[in-house]
MDAnalysis code that builds the backbone (N, CA, C; Angstrom):
import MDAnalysis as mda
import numpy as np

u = mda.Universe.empty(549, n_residues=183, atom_resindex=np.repeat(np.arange(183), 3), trajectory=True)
u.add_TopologyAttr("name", ["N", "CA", "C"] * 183)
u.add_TopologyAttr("resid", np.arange(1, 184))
u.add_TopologyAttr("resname", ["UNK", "UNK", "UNK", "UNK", "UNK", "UNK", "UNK", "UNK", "UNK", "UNK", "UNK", "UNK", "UNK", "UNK", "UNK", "UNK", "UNK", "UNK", "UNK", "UNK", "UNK", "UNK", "UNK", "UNK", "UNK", "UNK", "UNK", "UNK", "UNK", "UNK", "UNK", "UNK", "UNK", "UNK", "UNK", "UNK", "UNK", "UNK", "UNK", "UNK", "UNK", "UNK", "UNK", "UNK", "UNK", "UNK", "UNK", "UNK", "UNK", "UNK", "UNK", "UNK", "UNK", "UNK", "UNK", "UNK", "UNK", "UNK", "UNK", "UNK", "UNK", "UNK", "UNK", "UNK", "UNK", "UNK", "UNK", "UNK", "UNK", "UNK", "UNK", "UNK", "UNK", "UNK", "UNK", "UNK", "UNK", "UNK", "UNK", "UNK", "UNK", "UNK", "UNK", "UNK", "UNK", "UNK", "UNK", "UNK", "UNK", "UNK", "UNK", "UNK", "UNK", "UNK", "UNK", "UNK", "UNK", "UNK", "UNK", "UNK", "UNK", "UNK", "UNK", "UNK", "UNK", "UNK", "UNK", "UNK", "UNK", "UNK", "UNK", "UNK", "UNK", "UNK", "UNK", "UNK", "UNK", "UNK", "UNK", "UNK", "UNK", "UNK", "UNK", "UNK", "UNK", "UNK", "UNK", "UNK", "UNK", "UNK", "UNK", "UNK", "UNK", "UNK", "UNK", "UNK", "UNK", "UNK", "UNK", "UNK", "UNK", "UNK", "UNK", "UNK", "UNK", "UNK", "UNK", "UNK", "UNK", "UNK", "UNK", "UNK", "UNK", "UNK", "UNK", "UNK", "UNK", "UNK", "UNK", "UNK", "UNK", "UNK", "UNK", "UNK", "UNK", "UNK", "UNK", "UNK", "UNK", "UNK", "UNK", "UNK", "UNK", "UNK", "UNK", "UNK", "UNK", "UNK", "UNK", "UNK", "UNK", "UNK", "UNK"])
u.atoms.positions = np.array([
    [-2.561, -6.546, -22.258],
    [-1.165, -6.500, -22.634],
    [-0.754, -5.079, -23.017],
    [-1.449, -4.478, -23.613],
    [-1.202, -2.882, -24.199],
    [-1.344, -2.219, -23.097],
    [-2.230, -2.078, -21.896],
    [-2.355, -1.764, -20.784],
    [-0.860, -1.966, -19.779],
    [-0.529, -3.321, -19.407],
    [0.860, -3.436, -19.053],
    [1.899, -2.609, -19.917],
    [1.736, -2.469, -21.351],
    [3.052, -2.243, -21.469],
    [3.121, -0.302, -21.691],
    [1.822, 0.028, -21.622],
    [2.054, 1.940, -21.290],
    [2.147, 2.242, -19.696],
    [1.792, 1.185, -18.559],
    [2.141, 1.310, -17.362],
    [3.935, 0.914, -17.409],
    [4.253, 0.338, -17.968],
    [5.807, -0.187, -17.920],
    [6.442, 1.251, -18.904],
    [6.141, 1.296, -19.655],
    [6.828, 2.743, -20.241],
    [6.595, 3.980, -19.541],
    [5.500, 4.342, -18.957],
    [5.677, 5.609, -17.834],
    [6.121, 5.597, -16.837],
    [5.933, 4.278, -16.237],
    [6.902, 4.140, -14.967],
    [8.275, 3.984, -14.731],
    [8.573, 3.371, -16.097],
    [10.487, 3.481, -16.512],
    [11.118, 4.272, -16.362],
    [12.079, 4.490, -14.925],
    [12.764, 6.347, -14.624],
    [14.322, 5.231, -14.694],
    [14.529, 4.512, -14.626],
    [15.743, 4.464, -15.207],
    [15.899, 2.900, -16.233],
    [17.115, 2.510, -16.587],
    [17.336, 1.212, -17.752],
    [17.145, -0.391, -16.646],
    [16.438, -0.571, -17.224],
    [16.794, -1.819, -16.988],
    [17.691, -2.367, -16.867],
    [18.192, -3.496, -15.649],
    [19.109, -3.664, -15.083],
    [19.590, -4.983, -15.793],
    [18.842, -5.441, -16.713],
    [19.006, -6.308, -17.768],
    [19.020, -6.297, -19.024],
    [19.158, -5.404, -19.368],
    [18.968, -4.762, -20.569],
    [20.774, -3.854, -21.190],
    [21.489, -4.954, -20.534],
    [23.143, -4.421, -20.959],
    [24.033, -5.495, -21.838],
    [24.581, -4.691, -22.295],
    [25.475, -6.104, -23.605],
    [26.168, -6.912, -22.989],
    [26.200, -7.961, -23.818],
    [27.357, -8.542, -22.936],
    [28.321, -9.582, -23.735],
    [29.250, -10.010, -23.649],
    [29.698, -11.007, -25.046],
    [29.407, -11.786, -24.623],
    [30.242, -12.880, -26.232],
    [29.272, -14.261, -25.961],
    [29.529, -15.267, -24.808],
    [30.827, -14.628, -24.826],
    [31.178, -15.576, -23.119],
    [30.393, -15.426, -22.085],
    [30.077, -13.679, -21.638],
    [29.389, -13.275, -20.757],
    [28.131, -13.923, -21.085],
    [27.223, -13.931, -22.029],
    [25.833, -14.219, -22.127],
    [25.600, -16.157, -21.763],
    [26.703, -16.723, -21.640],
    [26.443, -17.840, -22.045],
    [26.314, -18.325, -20.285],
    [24.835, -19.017, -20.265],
    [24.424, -18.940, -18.411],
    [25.097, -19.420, -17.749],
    [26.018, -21.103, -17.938],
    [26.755, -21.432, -17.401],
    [27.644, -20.435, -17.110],
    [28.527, -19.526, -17.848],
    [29.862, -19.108, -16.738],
    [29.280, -17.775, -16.817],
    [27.839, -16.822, -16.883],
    [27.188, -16.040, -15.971],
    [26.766, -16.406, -15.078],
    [27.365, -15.810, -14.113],
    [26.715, -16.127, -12.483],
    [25.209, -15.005, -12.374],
    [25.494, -13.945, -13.335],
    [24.449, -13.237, -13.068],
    [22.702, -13.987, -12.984],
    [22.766, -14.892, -13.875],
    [21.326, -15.490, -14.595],
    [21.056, -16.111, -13.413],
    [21.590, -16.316, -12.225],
    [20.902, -17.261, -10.909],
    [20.354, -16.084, -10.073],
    [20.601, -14.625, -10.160],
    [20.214, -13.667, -9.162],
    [18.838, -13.167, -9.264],
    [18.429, -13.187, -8.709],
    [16.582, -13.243, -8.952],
    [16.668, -11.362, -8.202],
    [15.624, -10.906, -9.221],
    [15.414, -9.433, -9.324],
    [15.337, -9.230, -7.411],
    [14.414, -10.024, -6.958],
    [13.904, -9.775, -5.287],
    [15.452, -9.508, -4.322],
    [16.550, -10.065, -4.915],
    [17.710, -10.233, -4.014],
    [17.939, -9.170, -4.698],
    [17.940, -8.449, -5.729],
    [19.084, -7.080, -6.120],
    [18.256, -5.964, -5.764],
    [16.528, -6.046, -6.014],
    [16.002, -4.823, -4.738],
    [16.265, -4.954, -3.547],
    [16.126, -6.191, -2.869],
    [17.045, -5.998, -1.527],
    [18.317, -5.116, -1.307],
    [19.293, -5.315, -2.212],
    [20.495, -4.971, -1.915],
    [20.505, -3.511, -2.585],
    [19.464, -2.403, -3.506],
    [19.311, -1.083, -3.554],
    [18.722, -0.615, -2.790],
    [17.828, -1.426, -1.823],
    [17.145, -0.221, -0.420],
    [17.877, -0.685, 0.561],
    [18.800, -1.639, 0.778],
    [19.903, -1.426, 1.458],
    [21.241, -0.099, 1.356],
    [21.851, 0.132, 0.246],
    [22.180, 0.677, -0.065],
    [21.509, 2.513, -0.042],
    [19.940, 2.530, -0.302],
    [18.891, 3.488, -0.489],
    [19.401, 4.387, 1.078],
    [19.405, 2.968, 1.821],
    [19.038, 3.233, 3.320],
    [20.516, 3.918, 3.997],
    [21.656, 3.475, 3.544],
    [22.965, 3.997, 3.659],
    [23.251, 5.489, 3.376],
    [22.726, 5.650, 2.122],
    [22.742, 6.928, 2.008],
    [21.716, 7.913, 2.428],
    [20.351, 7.828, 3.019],
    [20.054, 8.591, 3.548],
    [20.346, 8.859, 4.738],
    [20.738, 7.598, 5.343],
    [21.735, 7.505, 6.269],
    [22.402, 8.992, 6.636],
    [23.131, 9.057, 5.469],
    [24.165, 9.860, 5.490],
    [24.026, 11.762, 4.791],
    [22.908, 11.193, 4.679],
    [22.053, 12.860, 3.817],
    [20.388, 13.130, 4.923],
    [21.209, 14.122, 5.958],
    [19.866, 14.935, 6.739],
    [18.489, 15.242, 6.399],
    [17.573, 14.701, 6.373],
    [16.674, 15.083, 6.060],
    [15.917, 14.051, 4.402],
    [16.639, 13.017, 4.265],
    [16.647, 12.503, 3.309],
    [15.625, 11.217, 3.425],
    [15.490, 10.689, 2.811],
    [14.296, 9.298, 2.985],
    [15.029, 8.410, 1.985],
    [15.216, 7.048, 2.441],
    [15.562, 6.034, 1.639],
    [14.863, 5.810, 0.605],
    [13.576, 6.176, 0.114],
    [12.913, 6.574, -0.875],
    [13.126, 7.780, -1.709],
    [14.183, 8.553, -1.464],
    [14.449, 9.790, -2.379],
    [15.449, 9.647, -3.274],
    [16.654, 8.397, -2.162],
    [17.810, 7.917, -2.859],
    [17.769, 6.403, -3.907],
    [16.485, 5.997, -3.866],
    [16.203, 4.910, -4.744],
    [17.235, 5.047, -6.328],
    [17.119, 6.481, -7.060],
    [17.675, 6.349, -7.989],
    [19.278, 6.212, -7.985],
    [19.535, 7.014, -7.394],
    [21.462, 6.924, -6.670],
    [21.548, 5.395, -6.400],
    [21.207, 4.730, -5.100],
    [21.056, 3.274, -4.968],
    [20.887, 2.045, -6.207],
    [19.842, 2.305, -7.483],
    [19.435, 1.529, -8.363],
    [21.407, 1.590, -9.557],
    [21.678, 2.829, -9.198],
    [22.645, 2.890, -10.167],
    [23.905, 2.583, -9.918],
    [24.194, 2.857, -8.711],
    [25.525, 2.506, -7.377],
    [25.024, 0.571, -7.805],
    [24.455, -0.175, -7.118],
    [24.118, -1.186, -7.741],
    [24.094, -1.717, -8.561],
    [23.622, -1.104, -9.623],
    [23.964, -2.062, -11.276],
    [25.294, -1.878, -11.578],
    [25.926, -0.670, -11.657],
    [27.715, -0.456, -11.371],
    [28.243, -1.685, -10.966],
    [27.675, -1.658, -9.715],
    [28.845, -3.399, -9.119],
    [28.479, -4.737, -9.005],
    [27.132, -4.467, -9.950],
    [26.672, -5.743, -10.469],
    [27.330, -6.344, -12.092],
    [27.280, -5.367, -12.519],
    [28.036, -5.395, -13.675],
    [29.337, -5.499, -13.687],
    [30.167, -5.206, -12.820],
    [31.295, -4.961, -12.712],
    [32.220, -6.421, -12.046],
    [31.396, -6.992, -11.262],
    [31.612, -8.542, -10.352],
    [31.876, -9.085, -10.816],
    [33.043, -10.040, -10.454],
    [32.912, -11.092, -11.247],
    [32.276, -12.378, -10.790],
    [31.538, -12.324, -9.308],
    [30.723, -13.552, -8.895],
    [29.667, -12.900, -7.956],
    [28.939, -13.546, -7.274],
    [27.874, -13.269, -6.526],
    [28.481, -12.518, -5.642],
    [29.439, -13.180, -4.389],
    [30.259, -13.106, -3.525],
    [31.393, -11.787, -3.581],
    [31.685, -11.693, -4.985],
    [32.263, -10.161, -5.235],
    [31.186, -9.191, -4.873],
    [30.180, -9.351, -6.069],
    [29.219, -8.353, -6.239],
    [28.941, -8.072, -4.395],
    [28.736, -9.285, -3.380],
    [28.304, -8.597, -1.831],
    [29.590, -8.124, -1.277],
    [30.590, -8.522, -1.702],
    [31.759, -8.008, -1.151],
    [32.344, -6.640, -1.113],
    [31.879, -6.322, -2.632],
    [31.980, -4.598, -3.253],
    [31.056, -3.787, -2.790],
    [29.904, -4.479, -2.957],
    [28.832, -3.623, -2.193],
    [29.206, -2.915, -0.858],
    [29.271, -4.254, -0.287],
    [29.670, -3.790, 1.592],
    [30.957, -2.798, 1.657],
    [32.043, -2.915, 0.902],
    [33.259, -2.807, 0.874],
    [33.045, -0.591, 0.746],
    [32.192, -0.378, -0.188],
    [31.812, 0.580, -0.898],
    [31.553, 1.615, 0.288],
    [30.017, 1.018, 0.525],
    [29.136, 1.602, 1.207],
    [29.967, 2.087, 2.929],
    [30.972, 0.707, 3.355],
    [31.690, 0.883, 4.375],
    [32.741, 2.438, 4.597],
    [33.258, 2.265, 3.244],
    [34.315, 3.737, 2.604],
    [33.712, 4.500, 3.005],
    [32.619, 4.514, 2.412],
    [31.395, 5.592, 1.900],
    [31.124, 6.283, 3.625],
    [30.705, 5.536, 4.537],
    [30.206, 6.065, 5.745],
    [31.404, 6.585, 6.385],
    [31.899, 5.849, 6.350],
    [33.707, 6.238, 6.766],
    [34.163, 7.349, 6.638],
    [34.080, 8.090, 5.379],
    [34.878, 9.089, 4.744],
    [33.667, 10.262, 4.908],
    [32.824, 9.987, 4.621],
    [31.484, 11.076, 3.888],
    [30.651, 11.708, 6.060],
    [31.063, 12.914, 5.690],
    [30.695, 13.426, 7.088],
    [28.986, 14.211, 7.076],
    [28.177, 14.312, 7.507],
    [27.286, 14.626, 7.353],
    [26.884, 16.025, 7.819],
    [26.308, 16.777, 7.246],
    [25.939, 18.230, 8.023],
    [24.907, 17.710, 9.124],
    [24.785, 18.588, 10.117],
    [23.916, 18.411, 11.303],
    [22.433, 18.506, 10.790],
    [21.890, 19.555, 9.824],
    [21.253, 19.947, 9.642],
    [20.732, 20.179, 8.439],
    [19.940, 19.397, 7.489],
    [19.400, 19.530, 5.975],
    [19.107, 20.695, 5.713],
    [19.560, 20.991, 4.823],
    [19.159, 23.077, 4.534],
    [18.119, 22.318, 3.714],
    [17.131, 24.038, 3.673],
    [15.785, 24.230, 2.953],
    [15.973, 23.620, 1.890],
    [16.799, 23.527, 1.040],
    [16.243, 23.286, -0.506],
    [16.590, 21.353, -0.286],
    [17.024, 20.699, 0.369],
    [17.368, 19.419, 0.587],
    [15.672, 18.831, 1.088],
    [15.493, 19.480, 2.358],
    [14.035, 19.395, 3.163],
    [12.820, 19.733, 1.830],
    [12.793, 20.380, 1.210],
    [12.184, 20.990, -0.129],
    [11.950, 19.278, -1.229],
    [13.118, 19.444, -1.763],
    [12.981, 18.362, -2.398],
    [12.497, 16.948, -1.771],
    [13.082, 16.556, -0.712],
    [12.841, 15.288, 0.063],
    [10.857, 15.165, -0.077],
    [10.651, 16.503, 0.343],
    [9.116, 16.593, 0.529],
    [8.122, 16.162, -1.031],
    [9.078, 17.189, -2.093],
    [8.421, 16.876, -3.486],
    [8.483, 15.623, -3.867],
    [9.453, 15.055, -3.447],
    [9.825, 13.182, -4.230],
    [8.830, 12.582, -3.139],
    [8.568, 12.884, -1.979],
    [7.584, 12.212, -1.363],
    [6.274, 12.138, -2.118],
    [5.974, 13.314, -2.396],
    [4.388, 13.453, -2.905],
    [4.427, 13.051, -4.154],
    [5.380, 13.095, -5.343],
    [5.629, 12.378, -6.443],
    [5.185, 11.178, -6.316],
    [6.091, 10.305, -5.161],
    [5.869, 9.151, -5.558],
    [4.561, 8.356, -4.653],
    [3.873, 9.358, -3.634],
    [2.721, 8.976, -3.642],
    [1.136, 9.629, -4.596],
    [1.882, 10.366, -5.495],
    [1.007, 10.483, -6.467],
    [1.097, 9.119, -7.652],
    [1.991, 8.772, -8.112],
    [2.585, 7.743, -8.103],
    [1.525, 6.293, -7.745],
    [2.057, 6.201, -6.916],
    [1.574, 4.855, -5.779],
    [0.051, 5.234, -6.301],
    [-0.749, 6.255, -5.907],
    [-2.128, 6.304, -5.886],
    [-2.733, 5.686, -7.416],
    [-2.070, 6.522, -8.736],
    [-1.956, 6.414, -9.848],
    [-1.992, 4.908, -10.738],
    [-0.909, 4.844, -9.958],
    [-0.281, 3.337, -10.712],
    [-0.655, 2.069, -9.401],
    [-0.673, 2.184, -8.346],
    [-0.552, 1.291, -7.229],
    [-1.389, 0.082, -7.937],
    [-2.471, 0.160, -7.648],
    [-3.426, -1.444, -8.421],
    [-3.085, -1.346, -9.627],
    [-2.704, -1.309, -10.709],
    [-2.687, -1.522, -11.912],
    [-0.704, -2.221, -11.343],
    [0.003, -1.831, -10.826],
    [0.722, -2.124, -10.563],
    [0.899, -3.907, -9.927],
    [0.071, -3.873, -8.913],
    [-0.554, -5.263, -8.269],
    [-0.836, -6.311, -8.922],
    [-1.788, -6.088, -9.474],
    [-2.558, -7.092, -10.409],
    [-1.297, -7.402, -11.894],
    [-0.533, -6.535, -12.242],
    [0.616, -6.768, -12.897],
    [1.364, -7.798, -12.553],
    [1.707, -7.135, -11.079],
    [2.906, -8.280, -10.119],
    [2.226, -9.751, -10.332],
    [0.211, -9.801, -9.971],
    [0.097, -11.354, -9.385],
    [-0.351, -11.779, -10.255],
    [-0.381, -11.370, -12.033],
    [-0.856, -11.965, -12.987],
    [0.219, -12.009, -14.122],
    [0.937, -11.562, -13.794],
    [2.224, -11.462, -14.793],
    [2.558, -13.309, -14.726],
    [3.024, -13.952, -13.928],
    [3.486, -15.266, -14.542],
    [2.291, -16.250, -15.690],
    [1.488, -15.928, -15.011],
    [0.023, -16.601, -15.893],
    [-0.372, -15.946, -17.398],
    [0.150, -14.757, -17.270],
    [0.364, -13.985, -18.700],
    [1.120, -14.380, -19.918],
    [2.431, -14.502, -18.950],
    [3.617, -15.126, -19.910],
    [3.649, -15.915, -20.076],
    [2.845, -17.456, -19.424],
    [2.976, -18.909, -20.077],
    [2.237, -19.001, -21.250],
    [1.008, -18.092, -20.671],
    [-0.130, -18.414, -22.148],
    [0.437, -17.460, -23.076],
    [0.923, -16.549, -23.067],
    [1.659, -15.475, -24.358],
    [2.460, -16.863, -24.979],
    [3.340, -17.394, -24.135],
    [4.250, -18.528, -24.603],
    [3.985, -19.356, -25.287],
    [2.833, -20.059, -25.391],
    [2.750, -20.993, -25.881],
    [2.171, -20.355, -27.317],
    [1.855, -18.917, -27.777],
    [1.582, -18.561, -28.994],
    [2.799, -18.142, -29.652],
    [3.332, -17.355, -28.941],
    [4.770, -16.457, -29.074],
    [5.759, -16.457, -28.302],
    [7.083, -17.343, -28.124],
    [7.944, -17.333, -27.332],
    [8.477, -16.039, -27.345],
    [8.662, -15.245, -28.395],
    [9.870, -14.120, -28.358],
    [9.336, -13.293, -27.456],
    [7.460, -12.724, -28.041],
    [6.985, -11.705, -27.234],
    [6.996, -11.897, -25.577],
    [7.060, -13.450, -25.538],
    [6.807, -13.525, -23.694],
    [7.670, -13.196, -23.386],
    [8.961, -13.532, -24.113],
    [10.340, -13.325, -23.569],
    [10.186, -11.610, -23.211],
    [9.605, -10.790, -24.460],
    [9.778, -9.475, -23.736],
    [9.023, -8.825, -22.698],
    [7.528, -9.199, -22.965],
    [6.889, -9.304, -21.794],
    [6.989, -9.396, -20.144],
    [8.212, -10.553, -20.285],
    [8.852, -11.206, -18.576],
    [9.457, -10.098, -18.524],
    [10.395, -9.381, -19.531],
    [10.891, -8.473, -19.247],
    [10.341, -7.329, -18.566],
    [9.568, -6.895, -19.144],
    [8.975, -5.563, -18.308],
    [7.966, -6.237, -17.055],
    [7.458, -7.170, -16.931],
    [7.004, -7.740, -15.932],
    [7.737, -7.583, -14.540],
    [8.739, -7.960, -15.061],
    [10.137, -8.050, -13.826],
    [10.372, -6.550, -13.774],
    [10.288, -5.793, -14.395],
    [10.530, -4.002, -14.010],
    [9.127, -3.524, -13.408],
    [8.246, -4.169, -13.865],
    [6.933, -3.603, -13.022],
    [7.083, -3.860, -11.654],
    [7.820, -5.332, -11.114],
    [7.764, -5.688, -9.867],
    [8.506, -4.932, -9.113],
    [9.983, -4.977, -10.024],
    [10.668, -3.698, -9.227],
    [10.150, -2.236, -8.698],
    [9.219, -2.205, -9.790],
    [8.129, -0.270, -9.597],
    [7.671, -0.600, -8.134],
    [7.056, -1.981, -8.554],
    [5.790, -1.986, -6.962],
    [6.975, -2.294, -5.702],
    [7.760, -2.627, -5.773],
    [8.656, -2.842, -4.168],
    [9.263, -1.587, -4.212],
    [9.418, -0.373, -4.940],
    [10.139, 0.820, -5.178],
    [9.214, 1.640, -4.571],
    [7.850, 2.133, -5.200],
    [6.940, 2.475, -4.549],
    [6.337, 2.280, -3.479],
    [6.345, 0.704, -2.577],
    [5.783, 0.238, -1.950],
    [4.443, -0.289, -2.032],
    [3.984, -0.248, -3.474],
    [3.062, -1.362, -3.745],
    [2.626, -2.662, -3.028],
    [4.193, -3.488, -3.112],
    [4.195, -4.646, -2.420],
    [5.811, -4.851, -2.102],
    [5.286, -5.853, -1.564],
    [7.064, -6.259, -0.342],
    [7.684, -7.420, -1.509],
    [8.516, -7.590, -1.135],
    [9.919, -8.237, -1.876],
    [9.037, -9.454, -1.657],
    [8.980, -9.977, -0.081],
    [8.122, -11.165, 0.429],
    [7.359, -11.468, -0.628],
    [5.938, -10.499, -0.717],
    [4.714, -10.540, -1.333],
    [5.061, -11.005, -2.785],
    [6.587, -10.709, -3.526],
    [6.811, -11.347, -4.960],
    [6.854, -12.461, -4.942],
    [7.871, -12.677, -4.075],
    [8.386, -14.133, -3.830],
    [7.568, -15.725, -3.531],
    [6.507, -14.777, -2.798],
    [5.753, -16.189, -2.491],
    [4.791, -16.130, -3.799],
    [4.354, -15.192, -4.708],
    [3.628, -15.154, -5.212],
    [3.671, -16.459, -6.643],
])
C-alpha cells in the first residue's frame, strides 16, 4: 500500500479529474450524470483529442499533447451538462479547432527538440514505473475490497489513486484501455 501510494504521488503530473467541488446538488449521483462515466471512456476521449492536436502541430506525437488533451477534457467535462453535451462539445471544439488553426509545413528545431525529450521522458518513465504500474492496474480491485472490509474511508481513497494509476498505465502505454476493462 505505501508502495502504491509513492508510485501514485510521483507519477501525478496533473489533478485528478475527480478530485473537483461540487455542490450538493451536483454531488448527489442521481442528477450527476458524471458518476456513470467510467475513467476508460474519458481516456478514450483525451487521446482522441491528444491525436487532434498533434494532428495539427508538425512534428508532434499524440503522446506529447497528453497534458493539453487531459485538460481541454476535464474543461468540458466539467462544464456539460450531460454525457451527450460533454460528446457534443468535445466534437464541436476540436471541429473549430481544425477548421480555424492552420499548420506550419514544417516543425522548427526547438518543437522537433522537445517532441524528442517528452519521448525519452516518458520512456524513461514506462521503463521505471511500467511493472509496478501493471500489477497496480491488475491488483488494485482485490486491494480495495479487502482494505474495505477493515476501512471503508481508506479504500475509498485508495480507488482513488488506483483509478489515476490506470490512467498513468494507458498514458504511458503500460496497458490498453481494453486490458482495464476486461480486467
Amino acid at each position: 500500500l505505501i508502495h502504491l501510494t509513492s508510485v501514485c504521488l510521483y507519477l501525478h503530473p496533473r489533478p485528478s479529474p475527480t478530485n473537483y467541488s461540487m455542490s450538493e446538488k451536483e454531488a448527489s449521483p442521481e442528477l450527476d450524470w458524471r458518476t456513470g462515466v467510467t475513467q476508460a471512456q474519458r481516456n478514450s476521449e483525451v487521446m482522441n483529442v491528444a491525436t487532434v492536436l498533434a494532428s495539427l502541430d508538425p512534428g508532434a506525437s499524440s503522446n506529447s499533447k497528453l497534458g493539453m488533451a487531459n485538460r481541454f477534457e476535464n474543461t468540458v467535462f466539467q462544464g456539460a451538462k450531460s454525457y451527450e453535451d460533454y460528446k457534443k462539445k468535445i466534437a464541436k471544439r476540436l471541429k473549430k479547432m481544425q477548421k480555424v488553426y492552420k499548420p506550419s509545413d514544417q516543425p522548427s528545431e526547438k518543437q522537433t527538440k522537445k517532441a524528442v525529450k517528452y519521448e525519452i521522458k516518458e520512456k524513461e518513465l514506462r521503463e521505471k514505473f511500467g511493472e509496478k504500474l501493471r500489477y497496480i492496474v491488475f491488483h488494485a480491485d482485490k486491494a480495495v475490497r479487502t482494505l474495505a472490509i477493515k476501512d471503508k474511508q481508506r479504500a475509498k481513497k485508495v480507488k482513488l489513486h488506483t483509478d489515476q494509476a490506470e490512467q498513468w498505465a494507458v498514458d504511458l502505454g503500460v496497458c490498453s484501455t481494453d486490458e482495464i476493462e476486461i480486467k
